[in-house]
BAMIKE-226726 format. One record per residue (C-alpha): residue in one letter; residue number from 1; x, y, z. Coordinates in nm, 2 decimals. Layout:
BEGIN
R aa   i     px     py     pz
R  A NUM      X      Y      Z
...
END
This chain:
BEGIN
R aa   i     px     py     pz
R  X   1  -0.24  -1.93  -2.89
R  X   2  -0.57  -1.72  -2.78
R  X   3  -0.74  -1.59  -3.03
R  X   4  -0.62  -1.21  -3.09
R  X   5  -0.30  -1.21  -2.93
R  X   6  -0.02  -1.04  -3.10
R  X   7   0.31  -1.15  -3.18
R  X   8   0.66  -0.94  -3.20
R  X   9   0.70  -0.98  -3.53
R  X  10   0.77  -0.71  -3.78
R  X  11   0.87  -0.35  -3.69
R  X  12   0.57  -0.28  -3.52
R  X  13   0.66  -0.43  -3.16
R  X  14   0.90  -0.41  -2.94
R  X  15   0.99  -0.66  -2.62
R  X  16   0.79  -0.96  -2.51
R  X  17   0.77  -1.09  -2.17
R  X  18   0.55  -1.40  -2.12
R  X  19   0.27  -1.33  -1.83
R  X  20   0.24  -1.56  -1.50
R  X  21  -0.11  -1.70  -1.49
R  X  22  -0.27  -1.50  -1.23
R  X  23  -0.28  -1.86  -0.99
R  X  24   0.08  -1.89  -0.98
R  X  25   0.16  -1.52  -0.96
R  X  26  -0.10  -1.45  -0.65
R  X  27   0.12  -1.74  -0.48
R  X  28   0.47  -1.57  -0.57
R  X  29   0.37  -1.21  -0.52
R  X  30   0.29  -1.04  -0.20
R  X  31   0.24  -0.62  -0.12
R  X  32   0.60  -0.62   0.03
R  X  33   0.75  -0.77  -0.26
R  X  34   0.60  -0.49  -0.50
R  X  35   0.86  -0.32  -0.61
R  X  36   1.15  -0.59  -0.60
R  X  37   1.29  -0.66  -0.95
R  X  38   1.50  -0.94  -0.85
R  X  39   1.20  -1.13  -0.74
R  X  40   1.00  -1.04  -1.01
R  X  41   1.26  -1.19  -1.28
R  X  42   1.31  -1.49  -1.01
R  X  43   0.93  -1.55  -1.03
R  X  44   0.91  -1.43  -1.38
R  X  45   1.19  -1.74  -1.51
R  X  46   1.04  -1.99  -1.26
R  X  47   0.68  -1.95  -1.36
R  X  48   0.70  -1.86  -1.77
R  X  49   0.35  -1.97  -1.95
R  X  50   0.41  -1.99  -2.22
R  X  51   0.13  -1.93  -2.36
R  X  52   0.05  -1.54  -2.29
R  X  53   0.27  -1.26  -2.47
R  X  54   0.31  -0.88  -2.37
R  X  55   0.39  -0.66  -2.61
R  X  56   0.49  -0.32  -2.65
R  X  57   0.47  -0.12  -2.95
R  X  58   0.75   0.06  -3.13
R  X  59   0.54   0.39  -3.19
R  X  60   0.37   0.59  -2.91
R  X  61  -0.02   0.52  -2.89
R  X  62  -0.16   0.84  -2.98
R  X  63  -0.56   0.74  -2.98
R  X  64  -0.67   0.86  -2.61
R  X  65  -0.76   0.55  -2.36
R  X  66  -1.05   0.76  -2.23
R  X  67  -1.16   1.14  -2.33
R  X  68  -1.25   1.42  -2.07
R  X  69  -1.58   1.48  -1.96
R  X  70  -1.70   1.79  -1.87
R  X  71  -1.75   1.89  -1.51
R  X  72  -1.52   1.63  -1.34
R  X  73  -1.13   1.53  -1.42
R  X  74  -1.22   1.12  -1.42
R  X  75  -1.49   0.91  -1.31
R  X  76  -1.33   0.80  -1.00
R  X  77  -1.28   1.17  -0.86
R  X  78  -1.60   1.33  -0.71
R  X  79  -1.73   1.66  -0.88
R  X  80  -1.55   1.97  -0.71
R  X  81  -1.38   1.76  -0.53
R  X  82  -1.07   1.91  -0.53
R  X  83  -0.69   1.78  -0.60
R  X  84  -0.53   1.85  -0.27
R  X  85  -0.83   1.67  -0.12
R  X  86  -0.83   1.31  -0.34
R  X  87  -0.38   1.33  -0.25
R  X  88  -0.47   1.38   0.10
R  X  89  -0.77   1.15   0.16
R  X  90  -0.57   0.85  -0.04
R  X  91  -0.45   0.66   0.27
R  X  92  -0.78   0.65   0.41
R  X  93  -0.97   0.53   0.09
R  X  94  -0.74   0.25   0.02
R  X  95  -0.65  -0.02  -0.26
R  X  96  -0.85  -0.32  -0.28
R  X  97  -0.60  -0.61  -0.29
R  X  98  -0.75  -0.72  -0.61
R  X  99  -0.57  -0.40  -0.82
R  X 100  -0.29  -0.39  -0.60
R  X 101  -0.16  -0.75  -0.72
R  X 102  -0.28  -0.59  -1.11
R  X 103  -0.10  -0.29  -1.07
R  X 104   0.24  -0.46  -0.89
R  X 105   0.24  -0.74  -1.19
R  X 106   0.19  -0.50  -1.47
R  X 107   0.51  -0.28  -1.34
R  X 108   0.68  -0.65  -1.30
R  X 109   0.60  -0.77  -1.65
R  X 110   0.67  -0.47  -1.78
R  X 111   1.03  -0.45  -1.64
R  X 112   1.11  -0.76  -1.83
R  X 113   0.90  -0.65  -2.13
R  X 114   1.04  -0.31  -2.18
R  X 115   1.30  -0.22  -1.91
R  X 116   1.40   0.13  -2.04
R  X 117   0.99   0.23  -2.00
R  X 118   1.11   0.23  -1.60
R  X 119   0.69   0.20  -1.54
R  X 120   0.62   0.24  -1.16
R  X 121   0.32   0.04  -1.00
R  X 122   0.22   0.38  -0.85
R  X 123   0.17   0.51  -1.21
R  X 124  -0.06   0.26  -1.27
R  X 125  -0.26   0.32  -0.96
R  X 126  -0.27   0.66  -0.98
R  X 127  -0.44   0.62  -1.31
R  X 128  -0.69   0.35  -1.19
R  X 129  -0.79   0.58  -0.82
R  X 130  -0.86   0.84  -1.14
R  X 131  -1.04   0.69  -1.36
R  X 132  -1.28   0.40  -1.10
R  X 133  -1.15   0.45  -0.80
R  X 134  -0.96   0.14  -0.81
R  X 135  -1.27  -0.04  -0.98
R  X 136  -1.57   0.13  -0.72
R  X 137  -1.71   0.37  -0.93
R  X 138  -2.07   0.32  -0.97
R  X 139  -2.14   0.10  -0.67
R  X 140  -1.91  -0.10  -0.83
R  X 141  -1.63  -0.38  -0.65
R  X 142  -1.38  -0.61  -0.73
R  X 143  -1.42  -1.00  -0.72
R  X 144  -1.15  -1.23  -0.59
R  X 145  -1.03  -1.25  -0.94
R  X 146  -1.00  -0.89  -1.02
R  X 147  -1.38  -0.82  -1.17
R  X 148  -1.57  -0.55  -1.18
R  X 149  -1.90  -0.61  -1.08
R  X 150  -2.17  -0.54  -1.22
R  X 151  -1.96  -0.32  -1.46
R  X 152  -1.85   0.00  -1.51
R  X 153  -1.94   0.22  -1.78
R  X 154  -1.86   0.55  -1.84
R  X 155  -2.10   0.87  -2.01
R  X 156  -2.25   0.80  -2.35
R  X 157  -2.03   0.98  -2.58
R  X 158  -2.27   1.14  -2.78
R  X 159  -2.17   1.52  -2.82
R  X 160  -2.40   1.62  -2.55
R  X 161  -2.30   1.85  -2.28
R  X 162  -1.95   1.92  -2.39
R  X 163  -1.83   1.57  -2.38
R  X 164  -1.68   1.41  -2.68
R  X 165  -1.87   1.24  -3.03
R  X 166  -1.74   0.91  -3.08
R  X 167  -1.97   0.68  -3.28
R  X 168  -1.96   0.31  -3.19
R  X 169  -1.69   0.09  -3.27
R  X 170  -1.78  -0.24  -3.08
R  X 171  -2.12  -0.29  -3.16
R  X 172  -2.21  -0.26  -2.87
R  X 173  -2.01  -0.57  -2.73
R  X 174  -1.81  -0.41  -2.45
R  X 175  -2.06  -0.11  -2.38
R  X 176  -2.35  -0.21  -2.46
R  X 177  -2.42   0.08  -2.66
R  X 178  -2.43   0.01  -3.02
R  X 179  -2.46   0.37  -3.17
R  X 180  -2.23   0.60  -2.92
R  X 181  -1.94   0.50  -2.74
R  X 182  -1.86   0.49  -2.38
R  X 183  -1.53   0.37  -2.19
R  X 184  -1.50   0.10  -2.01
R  X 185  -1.38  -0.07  -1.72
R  X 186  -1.15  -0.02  -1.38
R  X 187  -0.90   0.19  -1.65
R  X 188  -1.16   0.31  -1.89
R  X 189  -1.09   0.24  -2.18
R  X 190  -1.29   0.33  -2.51
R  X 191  -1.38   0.02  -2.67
R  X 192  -1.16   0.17  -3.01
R  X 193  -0.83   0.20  -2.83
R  X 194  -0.91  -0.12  -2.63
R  X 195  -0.96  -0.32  -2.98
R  X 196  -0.59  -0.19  -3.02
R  X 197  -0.37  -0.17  -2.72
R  X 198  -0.64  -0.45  -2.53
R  X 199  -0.43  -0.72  -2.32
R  X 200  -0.49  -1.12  -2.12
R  X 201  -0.37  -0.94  -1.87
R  X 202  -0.38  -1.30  -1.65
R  X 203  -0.35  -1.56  -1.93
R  X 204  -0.74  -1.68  -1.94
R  X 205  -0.79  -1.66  -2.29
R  X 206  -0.97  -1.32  -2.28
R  X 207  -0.88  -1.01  -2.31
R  X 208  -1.21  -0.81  -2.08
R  X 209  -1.17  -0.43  -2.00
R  X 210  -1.34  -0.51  -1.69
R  X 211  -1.09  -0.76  -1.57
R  X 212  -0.86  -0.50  -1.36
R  X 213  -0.56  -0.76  -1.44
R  X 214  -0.60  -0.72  -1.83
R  X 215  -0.68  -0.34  -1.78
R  X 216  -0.40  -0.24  -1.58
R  X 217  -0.19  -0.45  -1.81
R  X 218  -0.32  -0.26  -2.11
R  X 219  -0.25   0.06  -1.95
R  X 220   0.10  -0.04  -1.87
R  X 221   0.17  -0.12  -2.23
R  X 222  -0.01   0.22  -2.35
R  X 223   0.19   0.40  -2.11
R  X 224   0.54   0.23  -2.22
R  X 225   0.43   0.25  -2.61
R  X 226   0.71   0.45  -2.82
R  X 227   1.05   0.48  -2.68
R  X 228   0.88   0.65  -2.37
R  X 229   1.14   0.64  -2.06
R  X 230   0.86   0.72  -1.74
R  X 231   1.15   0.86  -1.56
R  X 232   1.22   1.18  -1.74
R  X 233   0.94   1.39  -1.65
R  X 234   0.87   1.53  -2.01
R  X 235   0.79   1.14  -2.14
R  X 236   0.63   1.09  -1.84
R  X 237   0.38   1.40  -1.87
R  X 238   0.33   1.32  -2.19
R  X 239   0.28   0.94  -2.19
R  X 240  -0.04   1.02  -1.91
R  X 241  -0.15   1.31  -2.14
R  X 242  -0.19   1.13  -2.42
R  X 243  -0.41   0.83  -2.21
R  X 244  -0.63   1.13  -2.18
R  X 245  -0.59   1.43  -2.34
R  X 246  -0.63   1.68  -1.99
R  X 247  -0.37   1.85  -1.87
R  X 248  -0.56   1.87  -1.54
R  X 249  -0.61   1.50  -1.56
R  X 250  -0.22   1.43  -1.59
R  X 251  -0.14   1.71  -1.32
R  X 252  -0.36   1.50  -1.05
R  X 253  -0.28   1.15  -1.19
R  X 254   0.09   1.24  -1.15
R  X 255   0.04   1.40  -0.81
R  X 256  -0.13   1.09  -0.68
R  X 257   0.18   0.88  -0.81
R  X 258   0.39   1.08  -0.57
R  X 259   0.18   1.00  -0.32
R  X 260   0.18   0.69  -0.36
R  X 261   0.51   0.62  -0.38
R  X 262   0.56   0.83  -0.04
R  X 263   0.37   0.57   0.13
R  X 264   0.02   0.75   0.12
R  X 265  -0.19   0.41   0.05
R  X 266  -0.28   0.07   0.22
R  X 267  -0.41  -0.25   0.08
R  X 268  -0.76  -0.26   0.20
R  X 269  -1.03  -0.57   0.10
R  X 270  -1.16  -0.61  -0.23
R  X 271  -1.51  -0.55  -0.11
R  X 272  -1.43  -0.18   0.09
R  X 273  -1.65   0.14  -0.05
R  X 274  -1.33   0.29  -0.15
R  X 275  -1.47   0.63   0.10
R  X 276  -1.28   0.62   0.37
R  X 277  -1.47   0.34   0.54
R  X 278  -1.24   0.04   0.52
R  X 279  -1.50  -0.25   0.64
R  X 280  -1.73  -0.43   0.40
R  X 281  -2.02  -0.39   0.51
R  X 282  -2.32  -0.56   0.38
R  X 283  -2.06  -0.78   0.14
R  X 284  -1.97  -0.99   0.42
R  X 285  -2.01  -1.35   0.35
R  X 286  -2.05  -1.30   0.05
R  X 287  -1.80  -1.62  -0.15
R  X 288  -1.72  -1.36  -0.41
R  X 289  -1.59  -1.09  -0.23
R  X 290  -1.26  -1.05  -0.02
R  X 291  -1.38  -0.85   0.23
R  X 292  -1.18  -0.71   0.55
R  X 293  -1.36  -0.87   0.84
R  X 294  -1.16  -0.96   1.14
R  X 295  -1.16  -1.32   1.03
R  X 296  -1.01  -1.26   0.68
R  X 297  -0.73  -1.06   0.84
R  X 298  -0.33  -1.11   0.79
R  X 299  -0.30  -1.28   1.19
R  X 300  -0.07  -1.09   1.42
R  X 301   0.22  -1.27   1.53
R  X 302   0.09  -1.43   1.88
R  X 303   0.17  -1.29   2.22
R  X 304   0.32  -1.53   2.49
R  X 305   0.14  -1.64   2.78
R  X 306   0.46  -1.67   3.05
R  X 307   0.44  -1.46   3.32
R  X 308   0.52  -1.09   3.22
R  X 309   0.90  -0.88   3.40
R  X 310   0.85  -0.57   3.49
R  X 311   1.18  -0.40   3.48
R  X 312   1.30  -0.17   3.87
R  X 313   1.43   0.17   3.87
R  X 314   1.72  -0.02   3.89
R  X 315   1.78  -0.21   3.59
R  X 316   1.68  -0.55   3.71
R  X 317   1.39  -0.78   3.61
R  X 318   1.18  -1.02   3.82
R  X 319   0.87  -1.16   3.74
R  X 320   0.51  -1.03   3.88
R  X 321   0.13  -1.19   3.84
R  X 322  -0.04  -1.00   3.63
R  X 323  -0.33  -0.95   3.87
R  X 324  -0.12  -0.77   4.12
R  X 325  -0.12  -0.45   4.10
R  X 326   0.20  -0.27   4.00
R  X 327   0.48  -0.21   4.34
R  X 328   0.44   0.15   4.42
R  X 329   0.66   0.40   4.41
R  X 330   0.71   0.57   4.74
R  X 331   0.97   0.48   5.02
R  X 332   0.89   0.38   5.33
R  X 333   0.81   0.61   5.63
R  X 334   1.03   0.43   5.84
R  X 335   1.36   0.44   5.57
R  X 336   1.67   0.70   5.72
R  X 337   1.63   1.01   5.48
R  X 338   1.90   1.18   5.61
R  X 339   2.31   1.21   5.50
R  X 340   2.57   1.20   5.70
R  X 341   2.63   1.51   5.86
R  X 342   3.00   1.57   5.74
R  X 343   2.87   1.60   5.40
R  X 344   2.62   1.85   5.31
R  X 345   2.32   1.79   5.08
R  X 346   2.25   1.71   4.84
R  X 347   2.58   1.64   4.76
R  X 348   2.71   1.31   4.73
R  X 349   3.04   1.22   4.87
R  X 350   3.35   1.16   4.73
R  X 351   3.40   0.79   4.69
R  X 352   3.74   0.68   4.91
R  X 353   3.96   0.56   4.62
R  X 354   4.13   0.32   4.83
R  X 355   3.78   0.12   4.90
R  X 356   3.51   0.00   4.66
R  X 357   3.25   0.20   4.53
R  X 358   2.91   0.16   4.57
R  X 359   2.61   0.26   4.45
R  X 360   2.40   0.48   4.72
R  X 361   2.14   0.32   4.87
R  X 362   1.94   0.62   4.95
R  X 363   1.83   0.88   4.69
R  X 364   1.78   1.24   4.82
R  X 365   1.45   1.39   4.91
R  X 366   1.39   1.56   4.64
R  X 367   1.50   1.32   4.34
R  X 368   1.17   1.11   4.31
R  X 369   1.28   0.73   4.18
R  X 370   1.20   0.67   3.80
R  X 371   0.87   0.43   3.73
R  X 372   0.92   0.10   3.66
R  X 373   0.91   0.01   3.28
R  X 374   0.69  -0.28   3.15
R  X 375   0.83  -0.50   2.89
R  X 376   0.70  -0.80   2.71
R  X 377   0.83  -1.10   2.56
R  X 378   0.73  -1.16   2.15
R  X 379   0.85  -1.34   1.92
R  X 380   1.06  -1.06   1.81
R  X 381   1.22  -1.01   2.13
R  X 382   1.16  -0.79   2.48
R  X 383   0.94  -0.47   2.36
R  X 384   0.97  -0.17   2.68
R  X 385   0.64   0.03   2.74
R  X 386   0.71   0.38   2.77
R  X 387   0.73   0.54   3.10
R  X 388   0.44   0.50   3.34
R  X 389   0.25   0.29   3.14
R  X 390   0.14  -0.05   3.26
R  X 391   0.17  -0.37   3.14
R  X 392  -0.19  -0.42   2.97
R  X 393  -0.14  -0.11   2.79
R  X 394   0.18  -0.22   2.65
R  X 395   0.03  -0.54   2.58
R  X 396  -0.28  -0.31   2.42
R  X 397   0.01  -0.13   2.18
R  X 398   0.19  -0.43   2.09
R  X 399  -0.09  -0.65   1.95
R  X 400  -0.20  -0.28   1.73
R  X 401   0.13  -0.26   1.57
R  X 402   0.12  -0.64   1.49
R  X 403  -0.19  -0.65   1.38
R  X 404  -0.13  -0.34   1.12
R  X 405   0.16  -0.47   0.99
R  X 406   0.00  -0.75   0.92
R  X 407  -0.23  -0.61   0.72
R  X 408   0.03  -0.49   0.49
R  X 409   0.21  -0.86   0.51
R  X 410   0.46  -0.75   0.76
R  X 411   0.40  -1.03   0.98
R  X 412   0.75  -1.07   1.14
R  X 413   0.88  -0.76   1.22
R  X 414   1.18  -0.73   1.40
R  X 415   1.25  -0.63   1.73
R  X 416   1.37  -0.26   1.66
R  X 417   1.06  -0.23   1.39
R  X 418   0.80  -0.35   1.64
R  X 419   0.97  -0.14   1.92
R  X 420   0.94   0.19   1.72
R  X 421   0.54   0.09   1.65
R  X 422   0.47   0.08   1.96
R  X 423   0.64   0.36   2.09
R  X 424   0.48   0.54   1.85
R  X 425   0.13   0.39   2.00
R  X 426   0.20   0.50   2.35
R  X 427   0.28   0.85   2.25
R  X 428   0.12   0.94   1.95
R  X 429  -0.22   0.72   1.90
R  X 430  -0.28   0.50   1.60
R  X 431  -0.19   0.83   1.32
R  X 432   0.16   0.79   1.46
R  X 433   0.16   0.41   1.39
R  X 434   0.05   0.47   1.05
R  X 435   0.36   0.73   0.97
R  X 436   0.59   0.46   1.10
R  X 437   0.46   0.21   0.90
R  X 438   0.44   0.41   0.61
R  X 439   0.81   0.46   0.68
R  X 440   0.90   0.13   0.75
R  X 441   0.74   0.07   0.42
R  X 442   0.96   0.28   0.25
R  X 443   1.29   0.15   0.36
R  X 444   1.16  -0.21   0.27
R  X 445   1.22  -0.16  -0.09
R  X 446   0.84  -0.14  -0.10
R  X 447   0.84   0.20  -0.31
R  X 448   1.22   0.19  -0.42
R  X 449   1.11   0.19  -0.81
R  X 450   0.96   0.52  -0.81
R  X 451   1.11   0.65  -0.53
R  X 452   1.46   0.69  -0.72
R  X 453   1.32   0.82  -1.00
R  X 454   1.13   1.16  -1.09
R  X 455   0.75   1.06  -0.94
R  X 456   0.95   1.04  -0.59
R  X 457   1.16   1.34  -0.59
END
């Protein structure tokens, strides 16, 4: 056993769920399986270390994780920036795949660990957009493995300013401070309640606040500490209350949860800036980093290269070149336009019932013939353009869709979830996309934990 790793033993404990080493569990786990119990115990009975233990203690945790700071609500929020703002601007700024996986294991582990807790994944995150902005505060980013680099640290709790008096407890070991405080990490914690509640979040043998697997694991078993059930909105106010003792901190950090779990977030590369801009920037190439370049993408399921149909106004296919331009519309000049003169127009006349009926030939003058609809075959069947768009933009909407689905592992859609996307596309741009997706997402399962219970309602 690692060295400091508790045992349920006694009456101080509760629950113990042996981790996954982070290896196996990034090959079992992927964002659409987030919030799927059954494959979490699957994976969780398959994969048992047996070497790693959580545990969850009996009493609540009453030591604050991290303290407020004067001026802001957590590190990761900008000063003045206000709470509507950080809710609304959460889809754009993103969560780095690194502390997605963290945050979707700890809610997994937990659910074996301590099942009545009922701790979301979005609780977790909410928390960690708070306090480092998913590990970028500070110029900070995540590595492949989930660490912060070069480390984040929070204010020197010396009294100053407003801000809290806590005298060292580490030495100086986690903080580097050895005669004040300061928290720590992607969940910051101070190095005092991390001595106590600290968790191998991914079975390495080390228990680092700056490893966002071991912090959000830690957070999930301060959150669940006591008989705390996260569904019933007074254990759930107070469980983030006491991580840090702000009401305004637990009013934004909840508010962010339901956001979450509405579908307000994407999985974005561990090496994004976490403001809105979701490419890496200078951090491309760099081994370390998983960065979103075009090359390190989810791939789009392929488009066929057969010769394109182009469905008639009526109802049949036939198949066209691609460099010839689309049939047009009009009728020729030369066509009879007129009805027979026993029936008026623009009525049509009454089919003889004794002889077959048949389908006018010849529409009336002033009924113009509906355009021609573009389909295209995909793997997930025949996806129809909208009307009057052409082939190449069709083709334009359909790699979009597939390509963002992708990037949320949605890389077989069906034919009815590919056909809304790119309806969507053709009518309402790329924010449309993202609402269907976001949707989609929804009825996956994806936020089905917290979207039964209180943080969804």
């Amino acid at each position: 056993m690692a060295k400091g790793k508790r045992r349920a033993t006694g009456s101080g404990w509760r629950q113990v769920a042996p981790l996954i080493p982070v290896a196996l569990f990034a090959s079992a786990f992927t964002v659409s399986a987030t919030d799927n119990p059954a494959i979490a115990t699957a994976s969780l009975e398959s994969g048992l270390s047996g070497n790693t233990r959580v545990v969850v203690p009996k009493l609540p945790i009453a030591q604050p994780a991290n303290v407020p700071v004067p001026g802001t609500v957590g590190p990761g929020v900008d000063p003045g920036e206000q709470p509507n703002q950080v809710v609304s601007g959460l889809s754009g700024n993103g969560i780095p795949n690194a502390a997605l996986k963290a945050y979707s294991r700890a809610q997994q582990v937990l659910a074996q660990a301590d099942p009545g807790c009922h701790l979301p994944w979005t609780l977790v995150a909410a928390i960690g957009r708070v306090e480092s902005n998913h590990g970028r505060f500070g110029g900070n980013h995540l590595t492949v493995a989930g660490k912060a680099v070069p480390g984040i640290y929070g204010p020197r709790l010396d009294g100053a300013g407003g801000t809290a008096k806590i005298l060292d407890t580490d030495g100086g070991v986690l903080d580097g401070d050895s005669v004040y405080d300061r928290a720590v990490g992607p969940m910051q914690f101070i190095p005092g309640t991390w001595r106590a509640v600290g968790v191998d979040g991914d079975g390495d043998g080390v228990k680092d606040p700056q490893d966002i697997n071991d912090a959000a694991m830690s957070t999930a078993v301060y959150l669940c500490s006591g008989k705390a059930d996260l569904s019933n909105p007074s254990d759930l106010n107070a469980a983030v209350l006491r991580y840090n003792h702000s009401q305004q901190y637990a009013d934004l950090v909840i508010s962010i949860a339901k956001a979450y779990a509405g579908g307000s977030w994407m999985a974005v590369g561990n090496g994004t800036t976490g403001d809105g801009d979701l490419k890496a920037g200078d951090q491309i190439g760099d081994q370390t980093i998983d960065p979103p370049s075009d090359k390190d993408l989810p791939k789009a399921i392929d488009l066929p290269t057969p010769t394109p149909i182009i469905t008639d106004e009526r109802g049949g296919t036939r198949p066209t070149d691609p460099s010839t331009p689309p049939p047009t519309t009009e009728r020729p000049t030369d066509r009879p336009t007129d009805r027979p003169t026993s029936t008026p127009p623009p009525v049509i006349p009454t089919p003889d019932p004794t002889k077959p009926t048949a389908r006018p030939t010849t529409p009336t003058k002033t009924t113009p013939p509906a355009a021609g609809l573009a389909t295209l075959k995909t793997a997930a069947g025949l996806i129809v353009g909208t009307v009057g768009s052409t082939l190449q933009e069709l083709q334009t909407a359909t790699t979009y869709c597939q390509t963002q689905m992708a990037k949320v592992t949605i890389t077989k859609p069906t034919q009815d979830q590919l056909q809304k996307c790119v309806t969507a596309y053709q009518t309402g741009g790329t924010k449309a996309v993202d609402q269907v997706i976001r949707n989609l997402l929804s009825l996956l399962g994806l936020l089905g934990v917290l979207g039964g219970g209180v943080l969804g309602s």
